[in-house]
Steps between C-alpha positions, in 0.01 A plus 500: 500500500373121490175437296190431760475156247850399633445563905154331447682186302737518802275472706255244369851308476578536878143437588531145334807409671408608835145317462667153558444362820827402668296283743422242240867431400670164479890446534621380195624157503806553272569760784490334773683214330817736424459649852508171682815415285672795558450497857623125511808599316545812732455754266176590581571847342540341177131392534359835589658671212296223256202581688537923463621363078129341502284710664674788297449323239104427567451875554701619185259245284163601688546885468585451115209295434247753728666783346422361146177422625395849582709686207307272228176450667342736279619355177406181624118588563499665159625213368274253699231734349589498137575090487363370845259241337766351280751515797213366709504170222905482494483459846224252566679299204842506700325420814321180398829366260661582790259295696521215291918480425466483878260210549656346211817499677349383828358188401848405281639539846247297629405259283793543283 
């Protein structure tokens, strides 16, 4: 018999997935770009087997990084718990270097 911890991470997994909205989705450009391509060279078959290649592709990349999400999430709170203030630091530190670099950057675009 399966664990009850494995059918729940299951389906905490299939939960997340499910929980996007299709009604918000926007073509991708590089998609429709290949599409209109392939349909102007008259293999427009060619085209939909790119698009299946991405969206597979999407999907195999989303359920890894939701099933990660659920398998660690309770090393990850004990973690946040045991270092969260100097994580909390780190991060505010990356945030406003990142800031900065990226300011810096704009106005050598700009002013340059």
């Amino acid at each position: 018999p399966v664990p009850a911890l494995a059918w729940e991470t299951v389906r905490d997994v299939f939960a997340h997935l499910f929980a996007m909205s299709p009604v918000h989705t926007i073509p991708c450009p590089l998609t429709l770009f290949v599409m209109a391509f392939a349909i102007a060279r008259g293999v427009p078959w060619a085209g939909l087997v790119f698009a299946a290649a991405m969206m597979a592709g999407v999907a195999i990349t989303l359920g890894i990084v939701v099933l990660l999400a659920v398998l660690f999430r309770s090393g990850s709170v004990a973690m946040l718990e045991r270092f969260g203030s100097s994580a909390a630091g780190v991060a505010a530190f990356l945030e406003i270097g990142t800031g900065l670099i990226l300011v810096g950057a704009a106005l050598h675009q700009a002013f340059g």
